[in-house]
N, C-alpha and C positions, 0 to 999 in steps of 0.2 A: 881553878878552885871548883873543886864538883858541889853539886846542889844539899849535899848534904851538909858541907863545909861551912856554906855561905848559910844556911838555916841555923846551924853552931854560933856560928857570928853574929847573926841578928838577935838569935835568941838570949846569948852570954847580955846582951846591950840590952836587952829588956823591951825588943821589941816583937809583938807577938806575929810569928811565921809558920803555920804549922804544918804546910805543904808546897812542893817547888811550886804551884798553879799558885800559890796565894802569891796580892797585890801587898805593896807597902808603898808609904812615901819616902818619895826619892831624898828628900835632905834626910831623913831617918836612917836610911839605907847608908849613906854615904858616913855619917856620924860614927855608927854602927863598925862599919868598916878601916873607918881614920883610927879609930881607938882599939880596933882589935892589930893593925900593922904594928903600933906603937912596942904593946908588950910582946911582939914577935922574935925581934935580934936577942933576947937574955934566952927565950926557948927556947929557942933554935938553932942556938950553940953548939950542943950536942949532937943534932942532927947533921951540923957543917961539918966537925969530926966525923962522923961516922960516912958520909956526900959530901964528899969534895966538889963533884959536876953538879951541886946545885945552882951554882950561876949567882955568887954573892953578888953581884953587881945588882941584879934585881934588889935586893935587901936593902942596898945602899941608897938605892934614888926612890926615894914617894911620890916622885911628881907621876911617873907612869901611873898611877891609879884610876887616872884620867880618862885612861884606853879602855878597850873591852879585855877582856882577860884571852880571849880566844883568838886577838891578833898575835901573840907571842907566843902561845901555845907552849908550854913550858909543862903542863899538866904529863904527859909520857915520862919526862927524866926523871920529876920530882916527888912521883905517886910512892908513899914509906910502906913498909913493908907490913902485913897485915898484924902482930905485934905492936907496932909502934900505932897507938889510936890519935895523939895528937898532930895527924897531919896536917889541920889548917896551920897551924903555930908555921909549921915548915916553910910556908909557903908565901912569905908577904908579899911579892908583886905579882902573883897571876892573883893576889885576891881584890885587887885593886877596883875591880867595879864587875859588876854580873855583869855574862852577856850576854847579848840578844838575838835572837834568832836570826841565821845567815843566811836565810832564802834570798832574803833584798841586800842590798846594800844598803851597809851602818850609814847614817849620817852624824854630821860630827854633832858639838854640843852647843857649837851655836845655831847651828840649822834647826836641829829640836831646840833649843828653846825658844826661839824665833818663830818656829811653828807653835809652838806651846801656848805661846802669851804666855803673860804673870800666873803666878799662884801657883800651888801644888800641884805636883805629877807623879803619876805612880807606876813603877818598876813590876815588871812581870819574870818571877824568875822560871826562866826557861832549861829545863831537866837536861837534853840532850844537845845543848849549845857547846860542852864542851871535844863534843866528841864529833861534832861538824867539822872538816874546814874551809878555810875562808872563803872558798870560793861559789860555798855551796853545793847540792848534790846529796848524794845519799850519803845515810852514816857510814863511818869507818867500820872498816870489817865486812861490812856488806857487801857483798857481789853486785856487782850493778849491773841492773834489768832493763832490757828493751822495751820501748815504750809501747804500751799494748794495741793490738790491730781492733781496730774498728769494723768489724765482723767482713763475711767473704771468706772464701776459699786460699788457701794458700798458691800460690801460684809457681810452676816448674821453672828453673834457668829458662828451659827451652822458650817457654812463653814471652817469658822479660826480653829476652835477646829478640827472638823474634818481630814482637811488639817495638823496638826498637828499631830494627833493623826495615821493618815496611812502613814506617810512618813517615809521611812526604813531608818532605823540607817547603813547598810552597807548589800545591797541587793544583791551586785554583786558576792561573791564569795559562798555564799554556797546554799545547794539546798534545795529548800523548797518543803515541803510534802503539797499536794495539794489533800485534801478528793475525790473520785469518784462521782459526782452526785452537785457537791457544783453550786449554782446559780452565779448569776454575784454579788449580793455583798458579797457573802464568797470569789469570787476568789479577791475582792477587797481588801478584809481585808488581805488575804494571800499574795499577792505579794505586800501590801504596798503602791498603787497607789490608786489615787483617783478617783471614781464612774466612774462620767462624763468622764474620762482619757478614761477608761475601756471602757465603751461603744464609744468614737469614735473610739477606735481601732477596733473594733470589725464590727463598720458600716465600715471601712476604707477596714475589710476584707470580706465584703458582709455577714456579721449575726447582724439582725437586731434584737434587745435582751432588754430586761424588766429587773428592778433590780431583782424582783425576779424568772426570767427565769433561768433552768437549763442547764446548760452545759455539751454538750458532752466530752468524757477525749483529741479528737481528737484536738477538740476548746482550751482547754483549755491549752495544749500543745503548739500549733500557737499561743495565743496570749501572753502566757508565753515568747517565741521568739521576739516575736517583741518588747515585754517591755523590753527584756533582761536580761532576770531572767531565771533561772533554776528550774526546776519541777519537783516531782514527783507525779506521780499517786499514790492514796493508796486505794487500797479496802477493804471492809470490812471482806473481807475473810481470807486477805493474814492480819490484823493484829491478831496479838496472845494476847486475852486479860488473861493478867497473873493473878495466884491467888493470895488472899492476902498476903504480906509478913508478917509472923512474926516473930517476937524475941524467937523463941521458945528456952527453955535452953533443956542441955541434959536430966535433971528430967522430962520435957513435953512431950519427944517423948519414944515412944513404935514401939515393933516391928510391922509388919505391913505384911499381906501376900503377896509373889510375885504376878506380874500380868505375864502371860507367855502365848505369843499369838503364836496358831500354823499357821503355813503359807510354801505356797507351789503352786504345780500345782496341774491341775484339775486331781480327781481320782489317785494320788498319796498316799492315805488312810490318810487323814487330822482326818478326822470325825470319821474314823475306828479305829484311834489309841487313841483319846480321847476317845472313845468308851466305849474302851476295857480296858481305865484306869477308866474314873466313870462304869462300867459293867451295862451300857444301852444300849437301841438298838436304838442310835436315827438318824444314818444313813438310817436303813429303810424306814422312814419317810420322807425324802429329796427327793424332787419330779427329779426321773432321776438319784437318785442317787448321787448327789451336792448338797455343801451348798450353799445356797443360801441369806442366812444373819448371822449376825454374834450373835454365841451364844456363852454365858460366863457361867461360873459353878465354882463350885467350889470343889476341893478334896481334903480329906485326908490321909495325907502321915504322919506317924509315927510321928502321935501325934501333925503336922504341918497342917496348910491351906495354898494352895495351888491357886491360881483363872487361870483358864482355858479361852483364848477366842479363837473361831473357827472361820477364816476367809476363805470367798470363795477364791477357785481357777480361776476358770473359769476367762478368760479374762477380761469377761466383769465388772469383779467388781474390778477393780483395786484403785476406789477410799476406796473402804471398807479397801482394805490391806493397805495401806496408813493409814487409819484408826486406825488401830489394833497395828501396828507398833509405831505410837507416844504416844498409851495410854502404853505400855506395857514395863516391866523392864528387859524380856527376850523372843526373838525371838527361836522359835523351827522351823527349815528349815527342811520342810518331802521331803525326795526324794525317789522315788522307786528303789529299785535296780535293777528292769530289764529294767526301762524305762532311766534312769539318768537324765541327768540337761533338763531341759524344760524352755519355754520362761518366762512361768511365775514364774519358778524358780529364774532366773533372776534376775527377778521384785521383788521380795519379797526379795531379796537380797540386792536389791539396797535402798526398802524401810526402813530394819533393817539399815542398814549403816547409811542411810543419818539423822534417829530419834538414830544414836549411840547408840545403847543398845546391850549388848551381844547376840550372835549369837550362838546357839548348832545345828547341823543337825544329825537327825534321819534317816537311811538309812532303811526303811520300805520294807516291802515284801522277807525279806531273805529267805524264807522260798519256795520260787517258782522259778521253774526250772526257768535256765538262767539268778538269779540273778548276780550281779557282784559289790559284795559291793567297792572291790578296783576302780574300776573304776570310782564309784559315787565320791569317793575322789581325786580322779584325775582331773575332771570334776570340783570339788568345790575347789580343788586347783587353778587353773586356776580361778578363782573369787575372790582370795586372802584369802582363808579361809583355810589355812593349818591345816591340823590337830595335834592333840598334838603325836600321833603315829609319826608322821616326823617330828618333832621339832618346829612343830608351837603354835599357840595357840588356837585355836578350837577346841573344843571336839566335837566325833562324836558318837553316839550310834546307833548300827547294832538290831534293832528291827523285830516283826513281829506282826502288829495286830490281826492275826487272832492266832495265835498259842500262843502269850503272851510270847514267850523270848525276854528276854530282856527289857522289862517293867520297872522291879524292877531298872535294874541297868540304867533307862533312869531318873524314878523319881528322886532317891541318887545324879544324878549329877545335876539336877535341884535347890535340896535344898542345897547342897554344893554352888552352883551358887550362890543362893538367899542370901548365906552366907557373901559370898564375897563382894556381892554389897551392905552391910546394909541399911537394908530397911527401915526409920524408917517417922514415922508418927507424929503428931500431934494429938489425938483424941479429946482435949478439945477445939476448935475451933470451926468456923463457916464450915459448910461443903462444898466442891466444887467438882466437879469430869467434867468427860465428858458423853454425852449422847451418848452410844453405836448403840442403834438401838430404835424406835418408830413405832408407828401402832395406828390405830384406830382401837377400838374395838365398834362393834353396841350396848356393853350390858356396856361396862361399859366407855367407851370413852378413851380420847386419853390415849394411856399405853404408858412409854420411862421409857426405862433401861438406869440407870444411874451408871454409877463406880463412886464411891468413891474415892476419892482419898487424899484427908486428910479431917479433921474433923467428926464429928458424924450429921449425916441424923438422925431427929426423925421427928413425925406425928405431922404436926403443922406448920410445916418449910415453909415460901412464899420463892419460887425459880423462878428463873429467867433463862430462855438457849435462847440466842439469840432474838428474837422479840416475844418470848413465854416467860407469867411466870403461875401463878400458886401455889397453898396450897398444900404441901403433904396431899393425903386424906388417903390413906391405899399405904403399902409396900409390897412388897411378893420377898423371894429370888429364889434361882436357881429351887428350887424344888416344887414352887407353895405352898409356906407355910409360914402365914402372919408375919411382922416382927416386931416390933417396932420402932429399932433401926436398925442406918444401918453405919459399922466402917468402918476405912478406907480399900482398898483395894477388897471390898464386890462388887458383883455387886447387882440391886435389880432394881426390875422394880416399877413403880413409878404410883400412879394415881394422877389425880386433877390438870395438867394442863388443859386451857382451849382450847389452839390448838394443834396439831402437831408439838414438835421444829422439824428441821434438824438433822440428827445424824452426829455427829462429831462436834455439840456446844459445847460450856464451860456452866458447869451449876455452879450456884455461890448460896448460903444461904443471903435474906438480912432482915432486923431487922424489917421491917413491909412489909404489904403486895403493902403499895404505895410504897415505895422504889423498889419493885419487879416490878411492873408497870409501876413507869419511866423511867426503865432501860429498859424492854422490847420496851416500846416507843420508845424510842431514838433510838434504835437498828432498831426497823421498819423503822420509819423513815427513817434512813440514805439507807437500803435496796431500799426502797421506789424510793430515789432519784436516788443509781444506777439504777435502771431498767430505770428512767424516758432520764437519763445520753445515756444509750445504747439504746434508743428507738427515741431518738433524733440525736444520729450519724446516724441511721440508716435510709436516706431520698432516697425515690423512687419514681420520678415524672412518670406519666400515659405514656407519651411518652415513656420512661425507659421500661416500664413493658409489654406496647403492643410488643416493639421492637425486648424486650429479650425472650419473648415468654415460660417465666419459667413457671414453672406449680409448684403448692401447693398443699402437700397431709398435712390437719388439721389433729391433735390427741386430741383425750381424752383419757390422760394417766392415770388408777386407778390401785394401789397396796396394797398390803397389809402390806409393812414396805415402810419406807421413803429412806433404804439403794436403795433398789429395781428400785425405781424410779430412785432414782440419778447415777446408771448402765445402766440404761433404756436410760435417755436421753444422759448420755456421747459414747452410741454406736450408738444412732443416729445421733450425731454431728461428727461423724469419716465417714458415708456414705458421699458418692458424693453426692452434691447436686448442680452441676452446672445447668442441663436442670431441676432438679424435686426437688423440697425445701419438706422438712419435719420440718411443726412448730406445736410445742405442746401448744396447745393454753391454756391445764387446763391438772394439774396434782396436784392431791390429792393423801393421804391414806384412804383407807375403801371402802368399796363395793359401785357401779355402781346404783345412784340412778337416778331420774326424770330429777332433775335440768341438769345432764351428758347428761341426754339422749336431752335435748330440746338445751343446750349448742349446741350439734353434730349439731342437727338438723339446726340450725340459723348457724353457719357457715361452714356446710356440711362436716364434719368432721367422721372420723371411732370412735369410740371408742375402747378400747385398756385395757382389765383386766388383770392383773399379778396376780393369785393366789386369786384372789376374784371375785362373780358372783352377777349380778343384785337382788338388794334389793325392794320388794316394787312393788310397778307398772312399775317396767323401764322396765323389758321386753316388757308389754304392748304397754306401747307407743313409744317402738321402733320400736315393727310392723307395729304401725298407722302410724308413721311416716317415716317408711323406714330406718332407722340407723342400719348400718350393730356392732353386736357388736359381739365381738372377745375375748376368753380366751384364757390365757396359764399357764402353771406351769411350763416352763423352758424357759428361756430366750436366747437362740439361736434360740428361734421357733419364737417366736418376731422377730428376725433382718432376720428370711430365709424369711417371708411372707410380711416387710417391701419391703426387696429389690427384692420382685418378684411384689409387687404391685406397686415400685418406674419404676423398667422397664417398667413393663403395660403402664405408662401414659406417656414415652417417645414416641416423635413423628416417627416414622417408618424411615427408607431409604429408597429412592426409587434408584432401582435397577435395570440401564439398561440393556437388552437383545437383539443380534443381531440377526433378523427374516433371512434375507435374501438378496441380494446384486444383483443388474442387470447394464449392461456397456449399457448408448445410443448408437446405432449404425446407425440410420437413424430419420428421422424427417420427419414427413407429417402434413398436413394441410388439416383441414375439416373445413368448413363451420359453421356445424352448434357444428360441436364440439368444435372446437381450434386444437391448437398444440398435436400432439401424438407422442409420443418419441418412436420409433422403438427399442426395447432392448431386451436384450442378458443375461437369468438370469445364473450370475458366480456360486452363493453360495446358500444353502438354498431355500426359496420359498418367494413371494412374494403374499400378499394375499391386494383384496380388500378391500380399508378403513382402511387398515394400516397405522400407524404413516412412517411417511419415512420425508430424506431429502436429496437432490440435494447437490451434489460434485461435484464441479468444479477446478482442477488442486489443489487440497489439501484442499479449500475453503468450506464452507459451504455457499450456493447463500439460500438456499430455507429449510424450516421447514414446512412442512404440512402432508397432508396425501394422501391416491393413492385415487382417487375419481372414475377410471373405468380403467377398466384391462380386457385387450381383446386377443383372441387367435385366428386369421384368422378373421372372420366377427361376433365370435358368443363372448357375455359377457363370463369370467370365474370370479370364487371364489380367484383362485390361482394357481400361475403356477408354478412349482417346477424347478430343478436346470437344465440345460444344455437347457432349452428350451426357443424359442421366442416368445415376449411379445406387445403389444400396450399398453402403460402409459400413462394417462392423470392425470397429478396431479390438485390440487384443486387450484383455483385462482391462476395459476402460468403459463405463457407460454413462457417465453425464456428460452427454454431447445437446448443445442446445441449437435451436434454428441463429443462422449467421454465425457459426463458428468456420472458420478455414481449415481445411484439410490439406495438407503440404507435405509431397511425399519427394524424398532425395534420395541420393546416395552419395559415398563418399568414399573416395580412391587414393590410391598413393603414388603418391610422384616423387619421384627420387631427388634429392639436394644435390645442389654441387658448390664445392669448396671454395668458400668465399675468398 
């Protein structure tokens, strides 16, 4: 029943309604309504001929009046046609009670009345009740509208998804590894925050930054903080890319030869004792006497293979033994027995421990006066290396390079060793090892010895070490004799990469030669971005550098292995460098060409040979161009000529010196002089045009110099000690009697590098 219908019916009943908003009481309402159903079925007769679908059953029962008219909804079928005006008549059960607004939920009639209490209530009849339905919601016919946004910019899918896709699931407690070099949206993705987040932080902490601008590790740290997350830095050094895992069963593996790296101090006879077990002489060949890179061989021991590597002693190659120590599955510690434990002893102690691999020490040189093998064990006791003679578990063998005892019985425990640790390999795999040591060679290019370390190396193989890959071209093992094949545990140096890797890369086998390439890439790459990382923390505004007055000695560092280099420059990063910086602007392997030489030239740099000499025309145009270039074949001659050329470019001291000292005792005045201080030389001599200054009761009044110095009426030079003087200082004349006159100089005396 529409509102118009229901105002019909109140009004035919005599009760005054003259708008749907008007109130009435509800027994009225209801009266009103009982007496209009009544005379409805004689009306509505005619209508049931003409509507049949009017649903006589409504007509039949009056109890439904009870309801609201808008639960049945019956208003659609039974709407008569705009001729016929009597359409309440038609309609006896939707008219049965008005309804009420269906935003909430109806309550029934006893709930309202029960909410009610007694007495009259009155009826709101509600216009567009019939055209809700039940459930609520917008009227019929209407298009239903999204509920309106609460101001703000519309926002792109891109942002939603995005915003989605970098919000951390639970960021607060653990630490995130955060790459060296990574841009602002690597660090965005890493800590889960989004872009624009990141960058106001960042402006928030004065670094005004690009999505794809690089980030120092310093930066990247601070703004980790401030988001409240936890970082860690990872470099590409510090991770260990492992080799492949396989399932190898025990039918797969074979045995495999030990790897046994000797290690020790310098001149301890490292070189002499491998020597003397392959019976070459390749100590004489070590320039000074020292190894100087590490070389691997191989021996046979009764019927066994054996692999040998020889690391330097010498201080300065402490990364090499570091080196030597993680490739290796038994450490031999050379000690002298007349010299005992040495620093780099030590070190090579501490390197086998921390890569855990068994430990044997060779006590070499028994054989020369003043040896003292006990003590050498006393000495490695104290390091925790008890020997198995005193109940411990180290084995120690009393050798002599040069005489050969003891040899046999240092091999026997070596392969007993090897015994123990079962060694065993994989040979049917892809091959992997590390790269021992690298060189450029002018005739055949870049050579790296590579250890094997499980699988089989053949000719053909793309390999990949760090930001370097490369085709096996030709093999050749310890003894300069070509291989084909190269098993595990072997070592063999390697052509057909197309750079120089780093020695102490992981070299890995991959199944094409693009896979070899995009490995290498990515690895560049990431390199790439650390340097850009540390070149970026690293900011020096011009005010800075006038202020600090540092001085820069450039290098161009060339060597003839890549170990060399990387000893080179970590004993240059251990000099002081607070007044005198040393930057290595270019370091390569192979000989000293043009490009080195014109490099020096454009940033006024030395050039710097380790064990290789100018190729080509560099000589030449070093002279044209004034470049000092420099060779050596031991590298303590490098760091003595460093830090005598690093003192050279320290700014001097100046060094004052006390001339001579005179008491004013009188005071005259000339005309055309000035003031002339009558004085009494105490100390020394006082000479014309000398630096001097004026003391007054402990004060310093005057800094100048003596401008005329007189002895009775006549000029002097200088007047020495117990005698009287006339002083005229320069632009200064209130000199009073008991002032001190104190004249010096001051000289400079060169620094040397602390």
């Amino acid at each position: 029943m529409t509102s118009k219908d229901l105002l019909a019916v109140l009004n035919a009943a005599g009760v005054e309604a003259k708008a749907a908003a008007s109130s009435v009481e509800e027994s009225d309402a209801k009266a009103a309504v009982a007496a209009g159903s009544k005379a409805a079925p004689a009306k509505a007769a005619p209508a049931k001929a003409k509507k049949p679908a009017a649903k006589p059953e409504s007509a039949a029962k009056p109890a439904p009046a009870a309801k609201p008219a808008a639960a049945e909804k019956p208003a659609p079928a039974a709407k008569p046609a705009p001729a016929a005006k009597p359409a309440a008549a038609e309609k006896p059960a939707p008219a049965a009670k008005p309804a009420p607004p269906q935003d909430t939920p109806t309550p029934t009639r006893e709930e309202a009345e029960a909410a009610a209490g007694p007495g009259k209530r009155r009826v709101v009849i509600d216009s567009q009740a019939n055209r809700r339905p039940a459930t609520g919601g917008p009227p019929q016919g209407a298009p239903g509208r999204r509920p309106r946004r609460r101001g703000g910019r519309r926002r792109s899918y891109d942002e939603v998804f995005a915003d989605a896709e970098t919000r951390p699931a639970d960021a607060t407690t653990q630490v995130i590894r955060v790459n060296s070099g990574s841009t602002v949206k690597d660090v965005s993705e890493y800590l889960g925050v989004p872009v624009p987040d990141v960058i106001k932080k960042l402006i928030g902490l004065g670094e005004m930054a690009t999505l794809t601008q690089t980030l120092s590790d310093e930066t990247i740290e601070v703004l980790a903080g401030e988001l409240d997350r936890e970082v860690e830095i990872v470099h590409s050094d510090e991770e260990a890319i492992e080799a492949p895992d396989f399932n190898d069963t025990e039918a797969q593996l074979i045995d495999r030869p030990p790897v046994v790296t000797v290690m020790g101090h310098v001149d301890h006879g490292k070189t002499s004792l491998l020597d003397a077990i392959r019976k070459t002489e390749v100590a004489a060949g070590e320039a000074g006497g020292i190894t100087q890179h590490i070389g691997a061989y191989q021996v046979h021991v009764d019927g066994r293979i054996v692999t040998f590597l020889d690391t330097p002693g010498h201080q300065a190659f402490t990364a090499m033994r570091a080196r030597g120590a993680q490739v290796t599955d038994i450490a031999v510690i050379v000690v002298a027995a007349d010299d005992g434990v040495k620093p780099q002893t030590i070190e090579a102690v501490d390197h086998a421990k921390a890569a855990g691999v068994p430990m044997l020490v060779a006590v070499n040189k028994i054989d020369k006066e003043g040896a003292q093998p006990d003590r050498v064990r006393g000495e490695m006791a104290e390091l925790g290396l008890q020997p198995v003679d005193w109940g411990g578990e180290t084995e120690f063998c009393d050798v002599s390079a040069k005489s050969g005892e003891g040899l046999e019985a240092l091999l026997e425990t070596l392969v007993v060793m090897a015994d123990l640790e079962e060694l065993k390999a994989n040979p049917n795999t892809d091959a992997s090892g590390t790269v021992i040591e690298s060189r450029l060679d002018p005739g055949r290019g870049a050579v790296v010895s590579i250890l094997v370390q499980r699988g089989t190396l053949r000719i053909g193989d793309p390999l990949a070490a760090g930001a370097h890959w490369g085709r096996v071209r030709a093999m050749h093992d310890h003894t300069g004799e070509r291989v084909l094949i190269a098993s595990p545990g072997e070592p063999v140096e390697v052509l057909g990469f197309g750079s120089v890797p780093d020695a102490g890369e992981f070299v890995r086998m991959f199944d094409s030669d693009r896979d070899a390439r995009e490995s290498a890439k990515e690895r560049g790459h990431r390199l790439k971005t650390e340097a850009l990382a540390r070149r970026s923390g690293r900011r020096v505004s011009l005010e800075e550098i006038f202020s600090s007055g540092i001085q820069e000695l450039n290098l161009v560092l060339k060597a003839d292995v890549a170990g060399s280099i990387e000893a080179i420059q970590d004993e240059i990063a251990k000099l002081p460098q607070s007044e005198v910086a040393v930057r290595v602007i270019h370091s390569a392997v192979g000989g000293i060409n043009e490009s080195d030489v014109m490099l020096a030239a454009a940033s006024k740099a030395v050039v710097l040979g380790f064990n290789v000499r100018p190729v080509g025309d560099a000589r030449a145009v070093s002279d044209r161009e004034g470049i000092e270039i420099r060779s050596y074949s031991v590298i303590y001659r490098v760091l003595e000529d460093l830090r005598a050329a690093m003192g050279g470019m320290l700014v001097p001291d100046e060094v004052e010196s006390a001339v001579g000292s005179a008491e004013v005792r009188q005071i005259f005045k000339a005309s055309k002089i000035g003031t002339i201080a009558g004085s009494y030389v105490t100390s020394g001599k006082l000479e014309r045009g000398a630096t001097a200054r004026l003391v007054r009761d402990g004060l310093v009044v005057y800094e100048g110099r003596i401008e005329s110095l007189r002895r009775f009426n006549e000029d002097a030079k200088e007047v020495l000690e117990n005698f009287e003087c006339g002083i005229v200082l320069k632009d200064y004349a209130d000199v009073k009697e008991g002032d001190m006159v104190e004249a010096y100089e001051t000289k400079q005396v060169e620094r040397e590098l602390s």
